[in-house]
Backbone bond lengths (Angstrom), bond angles and torsions (degrees), N, CA, C in turn:
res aa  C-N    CA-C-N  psi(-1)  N-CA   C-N-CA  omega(-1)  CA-C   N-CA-C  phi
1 X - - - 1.474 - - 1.517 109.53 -
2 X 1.389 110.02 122.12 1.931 111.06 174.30 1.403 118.40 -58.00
3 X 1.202 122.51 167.49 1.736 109.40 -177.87 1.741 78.02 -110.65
4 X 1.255 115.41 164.87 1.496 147.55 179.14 1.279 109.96 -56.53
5 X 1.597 143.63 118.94 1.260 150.95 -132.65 1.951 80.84 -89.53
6 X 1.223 142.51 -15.23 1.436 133.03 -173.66 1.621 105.48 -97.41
7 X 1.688 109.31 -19.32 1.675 107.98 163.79 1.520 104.78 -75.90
8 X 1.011 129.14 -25.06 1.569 131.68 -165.37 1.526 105.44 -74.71
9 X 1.109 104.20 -55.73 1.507 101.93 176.56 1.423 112.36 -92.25
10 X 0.976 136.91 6.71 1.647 124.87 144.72 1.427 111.48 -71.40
11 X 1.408 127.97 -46.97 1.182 125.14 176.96 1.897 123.56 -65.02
12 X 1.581 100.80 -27.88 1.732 96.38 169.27 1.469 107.03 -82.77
13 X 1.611 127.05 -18.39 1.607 112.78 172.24 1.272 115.66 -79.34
14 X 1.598 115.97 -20.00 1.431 109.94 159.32 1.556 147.58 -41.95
15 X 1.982 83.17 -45.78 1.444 114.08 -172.40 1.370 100.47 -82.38
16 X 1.186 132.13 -23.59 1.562 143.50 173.89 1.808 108.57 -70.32
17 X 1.097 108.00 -59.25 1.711 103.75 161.02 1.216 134.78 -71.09
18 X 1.354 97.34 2.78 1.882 102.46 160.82 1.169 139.20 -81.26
19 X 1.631 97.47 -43.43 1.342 121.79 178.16 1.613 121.73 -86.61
20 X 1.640 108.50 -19.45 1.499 106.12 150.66 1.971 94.93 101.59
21 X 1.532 110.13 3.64 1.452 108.13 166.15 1.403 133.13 -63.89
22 X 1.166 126.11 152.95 1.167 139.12 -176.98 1.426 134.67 -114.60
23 X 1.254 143.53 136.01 1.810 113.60 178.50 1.591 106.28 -76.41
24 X 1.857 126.33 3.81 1.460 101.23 -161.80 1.799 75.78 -106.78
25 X 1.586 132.89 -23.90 1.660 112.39 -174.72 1.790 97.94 -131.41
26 X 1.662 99.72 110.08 1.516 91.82 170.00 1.355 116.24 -54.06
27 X 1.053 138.12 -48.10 1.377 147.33 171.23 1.622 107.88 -32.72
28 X 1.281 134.87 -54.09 1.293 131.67 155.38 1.202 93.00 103.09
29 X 1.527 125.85 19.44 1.818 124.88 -176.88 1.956 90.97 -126.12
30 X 1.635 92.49 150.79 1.818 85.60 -153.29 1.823 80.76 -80.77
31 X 1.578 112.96 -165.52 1.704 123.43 -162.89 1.799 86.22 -99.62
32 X 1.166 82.91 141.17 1.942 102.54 171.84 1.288 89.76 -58.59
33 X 1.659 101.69 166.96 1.165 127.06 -164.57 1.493 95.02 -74.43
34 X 1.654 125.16 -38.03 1.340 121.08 -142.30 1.392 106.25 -101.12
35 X 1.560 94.26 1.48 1.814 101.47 179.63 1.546 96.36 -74.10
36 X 0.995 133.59 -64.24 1.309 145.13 163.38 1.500 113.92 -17.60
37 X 1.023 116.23 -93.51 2.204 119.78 178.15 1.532 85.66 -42.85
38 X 1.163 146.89 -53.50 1.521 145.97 -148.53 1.853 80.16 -52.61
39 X 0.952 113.02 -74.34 1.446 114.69 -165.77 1.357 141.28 -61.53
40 X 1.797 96.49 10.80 1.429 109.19 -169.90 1.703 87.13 -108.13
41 X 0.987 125.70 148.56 1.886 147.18 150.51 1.582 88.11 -53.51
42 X 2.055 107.07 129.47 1.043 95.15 148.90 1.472 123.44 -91.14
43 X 1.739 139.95 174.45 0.685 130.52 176.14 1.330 135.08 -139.88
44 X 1.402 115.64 125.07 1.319 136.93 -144.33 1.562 109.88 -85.10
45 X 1.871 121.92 98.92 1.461 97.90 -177.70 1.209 134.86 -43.58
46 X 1.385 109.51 162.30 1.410 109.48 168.01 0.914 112.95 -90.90
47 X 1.856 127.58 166.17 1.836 114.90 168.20 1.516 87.42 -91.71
48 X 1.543 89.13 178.07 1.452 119.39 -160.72 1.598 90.36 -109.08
49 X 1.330 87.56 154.52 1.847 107.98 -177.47 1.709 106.18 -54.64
50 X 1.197 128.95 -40.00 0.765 138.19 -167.77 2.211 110.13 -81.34
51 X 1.581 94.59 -39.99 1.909 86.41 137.30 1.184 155.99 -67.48
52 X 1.453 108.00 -29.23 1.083 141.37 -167.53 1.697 98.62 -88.88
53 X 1.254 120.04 -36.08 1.607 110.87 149.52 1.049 124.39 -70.77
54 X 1.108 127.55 -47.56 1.529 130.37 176.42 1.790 112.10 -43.99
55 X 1.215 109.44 -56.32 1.387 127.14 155.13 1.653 120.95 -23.05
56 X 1.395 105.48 -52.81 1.639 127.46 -165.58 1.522 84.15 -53.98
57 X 1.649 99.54 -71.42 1.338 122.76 -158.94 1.489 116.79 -42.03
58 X 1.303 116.03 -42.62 1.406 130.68 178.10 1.408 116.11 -68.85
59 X 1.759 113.47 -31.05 1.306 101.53 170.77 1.389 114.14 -71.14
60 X 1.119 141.03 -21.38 1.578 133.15 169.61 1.439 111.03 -96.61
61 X 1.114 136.07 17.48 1.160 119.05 166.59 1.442 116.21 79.05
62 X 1.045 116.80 44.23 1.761 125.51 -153.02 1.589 95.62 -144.99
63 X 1.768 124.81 120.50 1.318 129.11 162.79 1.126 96.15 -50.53
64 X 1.450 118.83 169.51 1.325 124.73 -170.06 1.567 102.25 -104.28
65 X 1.468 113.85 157.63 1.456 80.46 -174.50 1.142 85.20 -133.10
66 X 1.586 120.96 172.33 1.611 123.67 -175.15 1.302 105.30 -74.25
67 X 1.329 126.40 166.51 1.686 135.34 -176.85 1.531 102.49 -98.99
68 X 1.356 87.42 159.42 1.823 90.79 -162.26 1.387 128.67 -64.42
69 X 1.290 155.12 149.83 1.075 160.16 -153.62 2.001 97.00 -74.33
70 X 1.215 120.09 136.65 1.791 96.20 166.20 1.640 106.39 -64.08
71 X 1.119 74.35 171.69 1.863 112.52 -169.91 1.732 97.04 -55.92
72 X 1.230 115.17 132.80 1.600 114.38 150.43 1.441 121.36 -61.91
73 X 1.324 112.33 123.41 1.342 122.95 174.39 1.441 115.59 -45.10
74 X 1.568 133.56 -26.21 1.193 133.14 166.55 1.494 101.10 -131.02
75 X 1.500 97.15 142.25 1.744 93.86 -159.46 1.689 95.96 -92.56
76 X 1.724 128.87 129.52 1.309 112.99 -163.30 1.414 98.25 -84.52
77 X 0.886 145.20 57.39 1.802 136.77 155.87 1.697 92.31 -124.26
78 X 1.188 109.63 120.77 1.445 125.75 -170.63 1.136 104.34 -98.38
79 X 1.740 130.96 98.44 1.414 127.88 178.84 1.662 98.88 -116.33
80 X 1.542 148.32 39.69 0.760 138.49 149.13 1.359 129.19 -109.20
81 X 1.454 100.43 34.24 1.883 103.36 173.42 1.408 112.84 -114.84
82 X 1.676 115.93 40.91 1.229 127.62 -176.69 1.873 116.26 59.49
83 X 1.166 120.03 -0.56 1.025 132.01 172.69 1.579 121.80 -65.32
84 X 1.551 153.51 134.94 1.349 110.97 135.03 1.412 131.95 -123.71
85 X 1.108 99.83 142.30 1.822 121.95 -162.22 1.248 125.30 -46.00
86 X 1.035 151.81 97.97 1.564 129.70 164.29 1.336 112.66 -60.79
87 X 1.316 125.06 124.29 1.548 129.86 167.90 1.459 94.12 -135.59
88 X 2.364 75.93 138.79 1.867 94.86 164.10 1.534 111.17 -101.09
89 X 1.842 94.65 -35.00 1.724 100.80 -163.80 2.334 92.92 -122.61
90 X 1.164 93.45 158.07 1.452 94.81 178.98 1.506 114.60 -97.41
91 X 1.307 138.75 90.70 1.722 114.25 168.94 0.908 128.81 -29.53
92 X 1.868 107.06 107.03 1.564 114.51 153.31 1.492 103.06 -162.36
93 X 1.732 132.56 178.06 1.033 136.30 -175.72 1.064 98.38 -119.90
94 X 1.342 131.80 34.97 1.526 119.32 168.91 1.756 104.68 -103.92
95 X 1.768 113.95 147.38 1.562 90.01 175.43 1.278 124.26 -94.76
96 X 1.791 114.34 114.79 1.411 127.50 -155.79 1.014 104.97 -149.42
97 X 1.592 117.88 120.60 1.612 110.49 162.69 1.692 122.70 -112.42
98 X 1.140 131.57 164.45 1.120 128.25 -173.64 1.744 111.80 -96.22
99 X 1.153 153.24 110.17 1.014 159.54 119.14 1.673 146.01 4.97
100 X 1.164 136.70 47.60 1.381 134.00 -153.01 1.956 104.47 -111.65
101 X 1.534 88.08 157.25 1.712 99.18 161.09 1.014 119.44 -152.72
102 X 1.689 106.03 142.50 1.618 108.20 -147.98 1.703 92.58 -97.09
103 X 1.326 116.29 -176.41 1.636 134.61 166.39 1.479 110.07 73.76
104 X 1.484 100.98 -104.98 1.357 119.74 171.11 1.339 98.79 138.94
105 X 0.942 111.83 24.61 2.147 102.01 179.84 1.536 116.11 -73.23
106 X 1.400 121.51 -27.21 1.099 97.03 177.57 1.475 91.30 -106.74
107 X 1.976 98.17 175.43 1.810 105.29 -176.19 1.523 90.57 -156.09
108 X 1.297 110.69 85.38 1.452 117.82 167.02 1.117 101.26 -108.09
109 X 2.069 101.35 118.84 1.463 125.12 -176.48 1.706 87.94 -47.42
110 X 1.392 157.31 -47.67 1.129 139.90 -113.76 1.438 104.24 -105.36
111 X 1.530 98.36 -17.51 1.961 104.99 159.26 1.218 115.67 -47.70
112 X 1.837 94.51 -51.48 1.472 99.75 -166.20 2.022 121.40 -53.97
113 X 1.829 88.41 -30.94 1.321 99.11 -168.32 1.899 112.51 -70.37
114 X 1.405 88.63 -35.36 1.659 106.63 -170.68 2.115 93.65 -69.25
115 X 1.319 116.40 -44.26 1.905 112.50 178.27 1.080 79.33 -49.92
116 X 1.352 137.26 -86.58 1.976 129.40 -123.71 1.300 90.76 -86.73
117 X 1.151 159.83 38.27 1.462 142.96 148.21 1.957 93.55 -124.05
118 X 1.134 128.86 -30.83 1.525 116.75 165.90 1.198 130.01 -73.22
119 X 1.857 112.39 -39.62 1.187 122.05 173.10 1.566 116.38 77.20
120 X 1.459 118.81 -0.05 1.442 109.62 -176.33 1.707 108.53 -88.15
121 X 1.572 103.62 153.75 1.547 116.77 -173.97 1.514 107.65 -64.21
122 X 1.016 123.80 145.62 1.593 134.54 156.80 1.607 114.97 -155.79
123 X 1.251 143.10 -179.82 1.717 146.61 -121.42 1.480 90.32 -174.46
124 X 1.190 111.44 106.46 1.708 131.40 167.68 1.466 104.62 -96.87
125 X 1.623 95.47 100.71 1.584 107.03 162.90 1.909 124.74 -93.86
126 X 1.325 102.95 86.32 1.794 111.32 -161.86 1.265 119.09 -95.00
127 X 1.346 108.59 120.51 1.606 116.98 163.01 1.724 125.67 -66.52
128 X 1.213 118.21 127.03 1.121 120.77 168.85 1.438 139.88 -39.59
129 X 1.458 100.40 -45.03 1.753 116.09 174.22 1.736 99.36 -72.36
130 X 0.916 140.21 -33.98 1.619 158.32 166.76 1.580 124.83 -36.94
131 X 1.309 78.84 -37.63 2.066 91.85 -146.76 1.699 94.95 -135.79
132 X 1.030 118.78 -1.01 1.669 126.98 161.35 1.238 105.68 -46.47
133 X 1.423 119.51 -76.45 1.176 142.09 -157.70 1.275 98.88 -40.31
134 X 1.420 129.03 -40.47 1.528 137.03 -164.18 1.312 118.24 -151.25
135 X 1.374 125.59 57.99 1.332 119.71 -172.68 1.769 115.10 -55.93
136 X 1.022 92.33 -34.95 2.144 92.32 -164.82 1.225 91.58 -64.07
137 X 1.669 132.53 -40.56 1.533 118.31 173.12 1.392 118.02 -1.11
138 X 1.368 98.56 -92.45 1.887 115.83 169.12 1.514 131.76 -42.00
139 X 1.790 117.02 -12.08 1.035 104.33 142.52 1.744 164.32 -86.74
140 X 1.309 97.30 14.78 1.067 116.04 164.33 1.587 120.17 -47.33
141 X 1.606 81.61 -74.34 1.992 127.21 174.90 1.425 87.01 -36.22
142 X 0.954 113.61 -70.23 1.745 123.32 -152.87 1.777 93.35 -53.52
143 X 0.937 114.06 -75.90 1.765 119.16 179.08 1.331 113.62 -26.31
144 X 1.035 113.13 -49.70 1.624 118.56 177.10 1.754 111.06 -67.47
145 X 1.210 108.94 8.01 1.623 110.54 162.67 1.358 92.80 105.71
146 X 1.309 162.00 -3.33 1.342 152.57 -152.06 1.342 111.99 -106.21
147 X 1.487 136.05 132.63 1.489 117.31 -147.51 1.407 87.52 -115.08
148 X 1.778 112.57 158.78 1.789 113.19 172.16 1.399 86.46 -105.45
149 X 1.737 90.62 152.66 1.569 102.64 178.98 1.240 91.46 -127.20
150 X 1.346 111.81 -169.76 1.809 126.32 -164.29 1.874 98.39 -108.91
151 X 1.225 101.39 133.85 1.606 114.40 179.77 1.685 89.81 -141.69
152 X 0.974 112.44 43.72 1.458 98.63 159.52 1.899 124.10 74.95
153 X 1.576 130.93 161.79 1.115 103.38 -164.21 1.731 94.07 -99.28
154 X 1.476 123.21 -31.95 1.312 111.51 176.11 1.618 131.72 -139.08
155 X 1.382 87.98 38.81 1.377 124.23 169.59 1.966 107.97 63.62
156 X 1.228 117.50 51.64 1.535 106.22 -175.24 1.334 103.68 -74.48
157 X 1.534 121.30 -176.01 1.183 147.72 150.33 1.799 102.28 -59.19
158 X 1.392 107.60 119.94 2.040 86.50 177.29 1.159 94.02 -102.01
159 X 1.226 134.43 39.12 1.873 133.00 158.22 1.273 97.89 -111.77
160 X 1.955 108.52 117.24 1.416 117.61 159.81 1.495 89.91 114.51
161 X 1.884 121.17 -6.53 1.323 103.67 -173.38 2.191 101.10 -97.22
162 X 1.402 129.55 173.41 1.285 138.11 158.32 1.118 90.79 -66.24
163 X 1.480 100.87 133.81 1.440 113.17 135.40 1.352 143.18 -25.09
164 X 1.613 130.33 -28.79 1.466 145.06 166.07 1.443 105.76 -81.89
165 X 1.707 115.49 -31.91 1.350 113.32 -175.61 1.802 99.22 -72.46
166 X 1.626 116.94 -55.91 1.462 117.30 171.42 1.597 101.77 -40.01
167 X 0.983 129.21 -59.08 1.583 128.93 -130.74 2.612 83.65 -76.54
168 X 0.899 93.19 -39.24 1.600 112.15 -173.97 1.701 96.69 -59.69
169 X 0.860 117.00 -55.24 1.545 126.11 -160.84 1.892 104.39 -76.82
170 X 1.819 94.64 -37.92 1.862 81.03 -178.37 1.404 96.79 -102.56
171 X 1.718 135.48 -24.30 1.297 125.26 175.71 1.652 111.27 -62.10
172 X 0.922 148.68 -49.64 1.391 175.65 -50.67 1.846 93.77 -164.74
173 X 1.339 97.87 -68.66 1.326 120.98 -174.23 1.586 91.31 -63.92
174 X 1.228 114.81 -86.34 1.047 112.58 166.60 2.226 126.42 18.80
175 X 1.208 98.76 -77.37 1.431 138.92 -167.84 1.793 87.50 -67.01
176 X 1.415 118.74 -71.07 1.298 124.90 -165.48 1.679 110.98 -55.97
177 X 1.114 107.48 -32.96 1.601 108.01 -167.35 1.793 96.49 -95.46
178 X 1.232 129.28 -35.17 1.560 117.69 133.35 1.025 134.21 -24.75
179 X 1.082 124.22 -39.68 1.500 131.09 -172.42 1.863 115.19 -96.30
180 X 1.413 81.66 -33.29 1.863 103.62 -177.08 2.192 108.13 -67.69
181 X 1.846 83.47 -50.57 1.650 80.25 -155.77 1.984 99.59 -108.62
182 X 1.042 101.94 -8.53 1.423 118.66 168.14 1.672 102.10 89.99
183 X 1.516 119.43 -11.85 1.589 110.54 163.84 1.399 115.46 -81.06
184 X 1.377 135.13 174.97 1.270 128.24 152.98 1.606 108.75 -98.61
185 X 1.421 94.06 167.86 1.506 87.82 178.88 1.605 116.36 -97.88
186 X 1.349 128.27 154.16 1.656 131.04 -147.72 1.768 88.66 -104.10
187 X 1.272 96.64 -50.43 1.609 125.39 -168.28 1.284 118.06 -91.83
188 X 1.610 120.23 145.68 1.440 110.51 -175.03 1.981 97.47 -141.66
189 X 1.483 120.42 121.59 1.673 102.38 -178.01 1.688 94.92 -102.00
190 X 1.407 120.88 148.47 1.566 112.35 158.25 1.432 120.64 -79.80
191 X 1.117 107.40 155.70 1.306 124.95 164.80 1.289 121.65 -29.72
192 X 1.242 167.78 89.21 1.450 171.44 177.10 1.622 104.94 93.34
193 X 1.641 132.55 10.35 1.299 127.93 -168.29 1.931 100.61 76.91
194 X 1.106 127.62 26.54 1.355 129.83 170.82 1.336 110.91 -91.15
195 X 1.284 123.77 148.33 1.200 127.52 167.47 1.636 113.78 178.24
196 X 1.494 145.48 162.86 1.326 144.90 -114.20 1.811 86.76 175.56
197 X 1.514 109.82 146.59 1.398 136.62 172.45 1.832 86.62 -30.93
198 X 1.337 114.22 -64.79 1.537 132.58 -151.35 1.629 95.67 -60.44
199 X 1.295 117.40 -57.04 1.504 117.23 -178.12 1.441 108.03 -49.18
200 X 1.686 123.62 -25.57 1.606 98.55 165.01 0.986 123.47 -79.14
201 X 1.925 117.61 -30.58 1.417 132.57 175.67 1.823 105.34 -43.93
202 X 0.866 112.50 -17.64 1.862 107.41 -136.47 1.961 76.84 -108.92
203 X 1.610 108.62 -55.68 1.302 93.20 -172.26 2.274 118.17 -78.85
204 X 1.136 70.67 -36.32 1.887 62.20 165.28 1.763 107.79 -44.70
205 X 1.668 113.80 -38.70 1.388 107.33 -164.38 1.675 122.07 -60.39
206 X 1.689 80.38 -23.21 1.955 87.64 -167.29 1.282 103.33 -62.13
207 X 1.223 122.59 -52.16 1.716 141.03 -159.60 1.226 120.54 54.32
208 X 1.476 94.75 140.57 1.236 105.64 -167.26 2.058 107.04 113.98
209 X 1.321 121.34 -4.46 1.861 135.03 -144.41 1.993 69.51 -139.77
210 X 1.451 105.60 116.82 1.592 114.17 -167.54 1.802 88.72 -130.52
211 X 1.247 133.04 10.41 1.113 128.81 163.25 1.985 129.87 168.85
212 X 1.459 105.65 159.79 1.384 94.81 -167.16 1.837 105.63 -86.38
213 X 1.027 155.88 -166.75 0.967 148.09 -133.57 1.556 108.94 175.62
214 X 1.272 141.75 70.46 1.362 141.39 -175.72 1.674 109.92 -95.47
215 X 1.085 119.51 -146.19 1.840 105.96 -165.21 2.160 77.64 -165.12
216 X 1.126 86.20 158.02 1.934 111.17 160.78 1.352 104.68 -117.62
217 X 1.313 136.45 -39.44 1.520 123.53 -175.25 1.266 100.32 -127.62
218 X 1.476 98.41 151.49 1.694 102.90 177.47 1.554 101.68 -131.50
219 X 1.568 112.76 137.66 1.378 119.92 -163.16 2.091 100.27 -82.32
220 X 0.921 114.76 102.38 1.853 116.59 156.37 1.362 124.16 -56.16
221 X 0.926 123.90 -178.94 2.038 128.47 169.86 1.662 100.17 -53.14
222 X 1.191 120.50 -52.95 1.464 121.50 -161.47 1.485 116.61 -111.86
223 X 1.468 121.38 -50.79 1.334 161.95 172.07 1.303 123.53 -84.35
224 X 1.738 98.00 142.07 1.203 104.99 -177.36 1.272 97.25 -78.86
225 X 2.046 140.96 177.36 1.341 135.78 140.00 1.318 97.32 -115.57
226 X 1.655 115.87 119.47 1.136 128.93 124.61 1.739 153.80 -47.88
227 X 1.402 96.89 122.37 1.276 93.42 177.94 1.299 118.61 -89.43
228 X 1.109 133.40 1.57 1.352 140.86 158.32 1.315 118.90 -111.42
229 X 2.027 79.17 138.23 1.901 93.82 166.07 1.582 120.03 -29.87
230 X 0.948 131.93 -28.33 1.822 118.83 -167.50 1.294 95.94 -96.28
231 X 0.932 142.11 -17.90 1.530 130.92 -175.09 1.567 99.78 87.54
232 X 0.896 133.93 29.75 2.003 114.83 -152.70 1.952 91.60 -130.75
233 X 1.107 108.92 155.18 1.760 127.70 150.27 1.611 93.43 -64.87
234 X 1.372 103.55 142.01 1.310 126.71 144.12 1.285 132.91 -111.56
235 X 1.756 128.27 126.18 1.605 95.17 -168.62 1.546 123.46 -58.63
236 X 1.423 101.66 153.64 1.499 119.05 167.93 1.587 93.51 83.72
237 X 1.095 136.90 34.09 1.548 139.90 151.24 1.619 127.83 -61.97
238 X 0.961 111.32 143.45 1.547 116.03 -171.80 1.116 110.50 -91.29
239 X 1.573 153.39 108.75 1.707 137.81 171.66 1.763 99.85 -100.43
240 X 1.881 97.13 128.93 1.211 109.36 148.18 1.675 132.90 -70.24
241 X 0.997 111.44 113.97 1.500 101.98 163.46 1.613 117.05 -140.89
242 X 1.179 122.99 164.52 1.540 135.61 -166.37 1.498 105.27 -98.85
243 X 1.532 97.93 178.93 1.293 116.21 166.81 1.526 108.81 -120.80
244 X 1.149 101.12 99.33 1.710 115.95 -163.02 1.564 119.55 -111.57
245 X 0.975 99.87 160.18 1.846 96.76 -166.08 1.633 98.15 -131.26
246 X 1.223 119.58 172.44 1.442 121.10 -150.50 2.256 89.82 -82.54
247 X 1.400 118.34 -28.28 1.481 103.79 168.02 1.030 115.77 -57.41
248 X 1.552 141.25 -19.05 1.438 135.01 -166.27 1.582 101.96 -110.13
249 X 1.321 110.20 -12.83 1.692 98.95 172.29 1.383 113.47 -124.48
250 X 1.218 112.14 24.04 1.479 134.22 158.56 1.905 88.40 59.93
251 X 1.005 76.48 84.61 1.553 98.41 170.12 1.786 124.80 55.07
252 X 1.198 116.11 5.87 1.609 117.48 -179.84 1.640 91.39 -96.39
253 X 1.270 119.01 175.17 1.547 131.51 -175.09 1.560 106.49 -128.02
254 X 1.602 100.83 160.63 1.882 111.56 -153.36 1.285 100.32 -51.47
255 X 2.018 114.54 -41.72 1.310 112.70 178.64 1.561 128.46 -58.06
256 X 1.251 111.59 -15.02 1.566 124.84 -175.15 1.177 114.43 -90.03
257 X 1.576 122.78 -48.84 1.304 107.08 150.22 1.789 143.87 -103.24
258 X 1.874 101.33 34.10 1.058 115.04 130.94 1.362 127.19 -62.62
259 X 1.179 117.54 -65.13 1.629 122.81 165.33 1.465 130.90 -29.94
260 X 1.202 102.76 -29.81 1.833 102.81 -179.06 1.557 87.13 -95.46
261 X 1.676 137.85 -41.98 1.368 84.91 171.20 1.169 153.96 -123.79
262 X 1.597 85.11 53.54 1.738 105.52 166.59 1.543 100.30 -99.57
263 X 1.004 113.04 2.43 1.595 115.86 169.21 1.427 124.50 -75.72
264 X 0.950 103.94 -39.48 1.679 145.28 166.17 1.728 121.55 -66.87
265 X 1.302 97.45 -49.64 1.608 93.16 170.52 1.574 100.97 -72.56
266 X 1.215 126.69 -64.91 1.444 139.92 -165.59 1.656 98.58 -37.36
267 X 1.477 115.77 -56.91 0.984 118.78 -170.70 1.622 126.10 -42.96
268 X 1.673 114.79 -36.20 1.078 133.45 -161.18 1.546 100.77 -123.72
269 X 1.718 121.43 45.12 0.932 146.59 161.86 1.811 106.77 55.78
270 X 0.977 126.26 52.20 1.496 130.06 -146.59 1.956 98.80 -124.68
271 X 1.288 120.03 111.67 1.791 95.93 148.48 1.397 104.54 -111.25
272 X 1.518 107.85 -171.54 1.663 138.22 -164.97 1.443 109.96 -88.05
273 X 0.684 115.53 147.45 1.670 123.82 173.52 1.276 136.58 -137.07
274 X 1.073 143.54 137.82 1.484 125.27 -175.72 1.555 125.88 -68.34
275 X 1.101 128.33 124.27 1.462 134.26 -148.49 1.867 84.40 -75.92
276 X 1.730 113.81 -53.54 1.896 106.97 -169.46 1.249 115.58 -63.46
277 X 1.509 119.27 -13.27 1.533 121.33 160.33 1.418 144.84 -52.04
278 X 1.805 101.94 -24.12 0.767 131.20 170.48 2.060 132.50 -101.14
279 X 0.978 100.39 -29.55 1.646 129.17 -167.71 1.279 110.10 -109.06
């Protein structure tokens, strides 16, 4: 005689809670510990931004230098009293210098490479006859936050020039690098640090050009040049430097003597700052 299909299966769920089975392990023994971690990715930190600069720095051979102070809430070079200013150095007591490069003749991609792995601010003052040849060059630079300013369209002496001839050369320029990089330029430097009553006449005319722009140190192949007796940075100093190619620095490259002088600022406890932060 069969037993009743509702004794049958009370008696196999019995036999099922005896033996301690499961539907997820026939085996009915729970998974080792190591089956488990086995199946996780281990995971490898990342460095921190703050390595990952440090890092930058080391690939060029460059102390590291601290990142810039924020911006002053009021920028102390006062260009809204219809005036415009000549500045070499910026008032402040923090130790900060400002960074620039004039022309644009040379365009070694390897600048470009050495900005986006350092990340520090500097102010491209570009000539037209210069930077024709290759305008997108400078947009790289530019993306990475670095602003072009107006140096004129073919770099004259502006002592001995008219006033319409000045007003042509920085308005002119002006217009093109508007048109080129889609900012205008705020800032305008002359040609050799020259400039005449008329060179302010001429840039007030362009509008929109809120000041002149001179330098205290100018970067050489190796060396800084000082304009002062002590040899030293002062905070809020202006550095000239070019866009130079290995014929003009007798054979070292822009990155090489970029490097000495961030070697040089670092040295004398100095970081970079943004020059439009200030001006």
């Amino acid at each position: 005689m069969r037993a009743p299909r509702g004794i049958l299966a009370l008696l196999l769920l019995g036999l099922l809670l005896a033996t301690g089975c499961s539907s997820g392990d026939p085996t009915g023994s729970p998974a080792p510990a190591d089956t488990v971690t086995a199946s996780q990715p281990s995971r490898t930190p990342q460095p921190t931004p703050t390595e990952d600069r440090a890092a930058a720095f080391r690939k060029w051979g460059v102390p590291l230098l601290a990142p810039p102070p924020a911006p002053p809430a009021v920028k102390p070079v006062r260009t809204d009293d219809g005036r415009i200013p000549v500045v070499s150095d910026i008032p402040t007591d923090q130790k900060i210098v400002f960074l620039t490069f004039d022309d644009g003749a040379e365009k070694d991609p390897k600048f470009v490479e050495m900005m986006r792995d350092l990340k520090i601010p500097f102010t491209m003052f570009l000539t037209d006859d210069v930077i024709k040849s290759d305008y997108g060059y400078f947009r790289p630079l530019q993306a990475l936050g670095n602003s072009i300013q107006d140096h004129t369209l073919t770099h004259p002496d502006l002592h001995g020039r008219t006033l319409a001839q000045q007003k042509h050369e920085i308005c002119v320029q002006q217009q093109k690098l508007t048109a080129e990089y889609g900012t205008a330029p705020g800032l305008f430097r002359p040609p050799y640090g020259n400039y005449n009553a008329d060179t302010r006449t001429a840039v007030k005319s362009c509008g929109g050009l809120r000041a002149i722009i001179l330098w205290r140190e100018s970067m050489q192949i190796k060396k800084v040049q000082f304009q002062r007796p002590d040899k030293k940075f002062h905070p809020g100093d202006i550095i000239l430097a070019h866009f130079r190619g290995p014929s003009q620095l007798k054979g070292e490259s822009m990155t090489a003597m970029t490097a000495n002088l961030l070697r040089q600022v670092a040295s004398q406890g100095f970081t970079l700052a943004r020059l439009d932060d200030y001006v």
